[in-house]
C-alpha positions in Angstrom: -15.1 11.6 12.0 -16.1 11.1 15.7 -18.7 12.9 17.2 -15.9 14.8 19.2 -14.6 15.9 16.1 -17.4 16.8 14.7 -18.0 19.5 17.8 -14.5 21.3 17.6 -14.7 24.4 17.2 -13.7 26.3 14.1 -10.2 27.1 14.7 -9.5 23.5 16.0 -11.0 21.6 13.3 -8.8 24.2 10.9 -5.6 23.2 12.7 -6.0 19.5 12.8 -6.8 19.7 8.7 -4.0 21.9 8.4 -1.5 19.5 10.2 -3.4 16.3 8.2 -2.3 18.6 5.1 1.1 19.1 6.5 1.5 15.5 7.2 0.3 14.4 3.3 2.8 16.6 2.0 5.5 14.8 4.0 4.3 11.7 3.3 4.2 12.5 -0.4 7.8 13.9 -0.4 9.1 10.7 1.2 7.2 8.6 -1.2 8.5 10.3 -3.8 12.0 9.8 -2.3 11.1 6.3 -2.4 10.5 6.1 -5.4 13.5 8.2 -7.3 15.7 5.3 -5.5 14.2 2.4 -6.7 14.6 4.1 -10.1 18.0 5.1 -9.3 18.8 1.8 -7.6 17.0 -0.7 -9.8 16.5 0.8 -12.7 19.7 2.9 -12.9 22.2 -0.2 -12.2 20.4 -3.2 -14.6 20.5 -0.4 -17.5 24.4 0.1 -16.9 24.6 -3.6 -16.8 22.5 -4.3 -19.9 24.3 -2.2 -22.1 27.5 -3.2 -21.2 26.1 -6.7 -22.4 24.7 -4.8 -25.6 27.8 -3.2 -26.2 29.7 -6.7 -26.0 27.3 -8.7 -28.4 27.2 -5.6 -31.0 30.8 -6.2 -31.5 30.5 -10.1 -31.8 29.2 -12.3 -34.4 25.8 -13.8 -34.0 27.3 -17.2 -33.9 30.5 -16.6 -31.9 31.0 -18.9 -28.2 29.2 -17.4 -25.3 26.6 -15.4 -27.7 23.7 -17.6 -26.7 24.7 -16.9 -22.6 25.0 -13.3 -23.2 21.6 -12.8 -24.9 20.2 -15.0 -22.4 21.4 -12.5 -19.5 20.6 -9.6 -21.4 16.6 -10.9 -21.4 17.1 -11.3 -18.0 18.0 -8.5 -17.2 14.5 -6.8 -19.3 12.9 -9.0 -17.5 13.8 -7.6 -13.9 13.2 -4.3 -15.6 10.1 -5.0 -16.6 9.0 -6.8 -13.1 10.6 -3.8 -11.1 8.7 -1.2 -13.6 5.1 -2.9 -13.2 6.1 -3.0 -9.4 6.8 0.3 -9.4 3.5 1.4 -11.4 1.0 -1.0 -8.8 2.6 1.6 -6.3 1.6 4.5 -7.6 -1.6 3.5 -9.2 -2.9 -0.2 -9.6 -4.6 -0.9 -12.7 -7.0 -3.6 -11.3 -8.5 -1.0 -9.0 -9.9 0.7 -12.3 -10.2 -2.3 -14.2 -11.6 -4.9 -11.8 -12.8 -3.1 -8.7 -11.3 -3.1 -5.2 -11.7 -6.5 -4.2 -9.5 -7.8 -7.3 -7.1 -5.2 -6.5 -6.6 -6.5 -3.0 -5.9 -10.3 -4.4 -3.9 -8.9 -6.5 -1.5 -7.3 -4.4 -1.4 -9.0 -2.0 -1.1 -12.3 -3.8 2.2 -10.5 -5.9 3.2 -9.4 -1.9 3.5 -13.2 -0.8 5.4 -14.6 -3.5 8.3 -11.6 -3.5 8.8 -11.8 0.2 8.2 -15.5 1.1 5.1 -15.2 3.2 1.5 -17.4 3.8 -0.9 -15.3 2.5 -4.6 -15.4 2.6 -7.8 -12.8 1.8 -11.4 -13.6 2.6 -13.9 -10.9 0.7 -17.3 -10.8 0.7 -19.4 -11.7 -2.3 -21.7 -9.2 -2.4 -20.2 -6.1 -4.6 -19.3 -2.8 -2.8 -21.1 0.2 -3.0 -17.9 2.6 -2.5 -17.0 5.8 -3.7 -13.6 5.9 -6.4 -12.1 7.9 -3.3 -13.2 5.2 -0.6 -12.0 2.2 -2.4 -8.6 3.9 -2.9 -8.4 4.8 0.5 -9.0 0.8 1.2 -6.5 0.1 -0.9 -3.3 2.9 0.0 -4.2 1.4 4.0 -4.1 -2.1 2.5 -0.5 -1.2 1.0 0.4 0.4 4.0 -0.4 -2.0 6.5 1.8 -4.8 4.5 4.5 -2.3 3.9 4.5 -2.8 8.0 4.7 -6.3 7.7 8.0 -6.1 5.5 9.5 -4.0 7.4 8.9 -5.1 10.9 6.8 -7.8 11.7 9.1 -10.6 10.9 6.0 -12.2 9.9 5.2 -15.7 8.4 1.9 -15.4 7.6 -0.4 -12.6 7.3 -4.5 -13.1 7.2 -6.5 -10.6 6.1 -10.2 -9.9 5.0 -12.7 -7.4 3.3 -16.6 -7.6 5.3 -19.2 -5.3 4.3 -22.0 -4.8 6.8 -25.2 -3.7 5.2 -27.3 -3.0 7.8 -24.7 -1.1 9.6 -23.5 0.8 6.1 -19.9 0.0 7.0 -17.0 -1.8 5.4 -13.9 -3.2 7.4 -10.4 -4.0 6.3 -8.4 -6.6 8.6 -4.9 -7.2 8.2 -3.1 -9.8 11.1 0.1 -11.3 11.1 1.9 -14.2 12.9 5.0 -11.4 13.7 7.0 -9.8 16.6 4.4 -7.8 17.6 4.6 -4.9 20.5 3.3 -3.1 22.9 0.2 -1.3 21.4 -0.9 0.7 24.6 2.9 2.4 24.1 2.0 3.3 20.3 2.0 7.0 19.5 0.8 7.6 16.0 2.2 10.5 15.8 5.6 9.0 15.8 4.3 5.9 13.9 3.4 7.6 10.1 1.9 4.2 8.4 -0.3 4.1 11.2 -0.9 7.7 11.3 -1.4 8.0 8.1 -4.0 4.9 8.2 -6.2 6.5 11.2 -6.0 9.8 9.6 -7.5 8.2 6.2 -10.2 6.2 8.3 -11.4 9.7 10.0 -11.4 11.3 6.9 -13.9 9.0 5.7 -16.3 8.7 8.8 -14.1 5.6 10.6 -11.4 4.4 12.7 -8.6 1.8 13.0 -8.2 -0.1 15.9 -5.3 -1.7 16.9 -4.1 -4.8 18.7 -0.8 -6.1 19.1 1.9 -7.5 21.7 5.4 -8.5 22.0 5.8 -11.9 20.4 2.0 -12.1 19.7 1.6 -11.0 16.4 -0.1 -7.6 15.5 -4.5 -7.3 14.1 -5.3 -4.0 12.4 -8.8 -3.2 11.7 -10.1 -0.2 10.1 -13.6 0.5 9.6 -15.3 3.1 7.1 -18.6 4.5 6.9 -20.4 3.5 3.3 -22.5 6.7 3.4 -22.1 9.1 0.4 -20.1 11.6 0.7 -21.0 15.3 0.6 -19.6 16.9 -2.2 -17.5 19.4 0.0 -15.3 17.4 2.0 -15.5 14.2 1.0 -15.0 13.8 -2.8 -11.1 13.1 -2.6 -8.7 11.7 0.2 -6.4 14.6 1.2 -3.4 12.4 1.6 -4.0 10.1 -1.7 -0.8 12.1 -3.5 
């Protein structure tokens, strides 16, 4: 939080956590929204599709013309299923955030983010390990989503560069994400008609930081948030309000 938040009075600080409340609900309802049509969508068509192909070899004989091509596009199809499902599953929880820590988690992703949409990718990290609460480092990560779910939707983008620094003299790490895209007129932005970046400066001030951001038309578009590596206290801080 800033310092001006931190002198609010009562019934101000209680109505900007009710509307941050208000706002993780929304976003949770469209996320789920989201997510019951890429079910419905990917999941609910390539089932239709395989057992039609099912239905077709059950009645043939194993050796009969055109088998070979049918079972051929019937794995093909289980293997979309399977790629959409573990796509689906990184969304909602990534394993390599339990498994391997944050910094994996970001390769990871971001890695599997170039190669589906066609994009230059790169990630610099530091190499000292990161002292960060299980809360924190999905925080990192959900803004890390969020800011190339951006990308993929509007930059247009060729090339995105981002980066992991940890400063230990100032307790603080910082996530930068920047891409080669349209760009637009920052000084314009209102995050409160903007939700991925409202949700992303509302996650930073929950945890003690802030996101910056700088971007113009035709110039691309450099997100930096920055967040406090000081424990949290055990009554506000244990869990991100808008991690749904």
């Amino acid at each position: 939080m800033t310092s001006s938040d931190r002198n609010e009075s009562p019934d101000a600080e209680n109505a900007r956590l009710r509307a941050m409340l208000a706002h993780a609900e929304e976003v949770s309802e469209r996320e789920k929204l989201q997510l019951a049509r890429t079910l419905h969508n990917e999941f609910g068509s390539a089932l239709t599709a395989l057992a039609m192909r099912m239905a077709l070899l059950a009645r043939q004989p194993a050796d009969a013309p055109g088998a070979a091509e049918q079972w051929a596009k019937a794995n093909a199809i289980l293997a979309g299923l399977t790629r959409t499902a573990r796509q689906v599953q990184s969304e909602l929880r990534p394993g390599a955030l339990d498994v391997v820590g944050l910094k994996m988690a970001l390769e990871e992703y971001l890695a599997d983010f170039g190669e589906r949409h066609a994009i230059n990718v790169t990630l610099a990290l530091p190499d000292d390990e990161l002292a960060l609460e299980p809360a924190q480092a999905v925080a990192l990560f959900r803004m890390f989503q969020e800011l190339l779910t951006n990308v993929r939707l509007h930059a247009d983008a060729s090339q995105v560069q981002a980066s992991l620094a940890l400063d230990g003299a100032a307790r603080t790490v910082t996530l930068t994400v920047a891409d080669d895209g349209a760009g637009f007129d920052a000084a314009a932005c209102d995050l409160q008609r903007s939700h991925g970046l409202r949700r992303i400066a509302e996650r930073a001030a929950f945890f003690g930081g802030a996101m910056q951001l700088d971007s113009a038309a035709g110039q691309g578009t450099r997100v930096v948030v920055t967040l406090a590596l000081a424990h949290p206290s055990p009554d506000d801080r244990t869990a991100d309000p808008l991690d749904n």
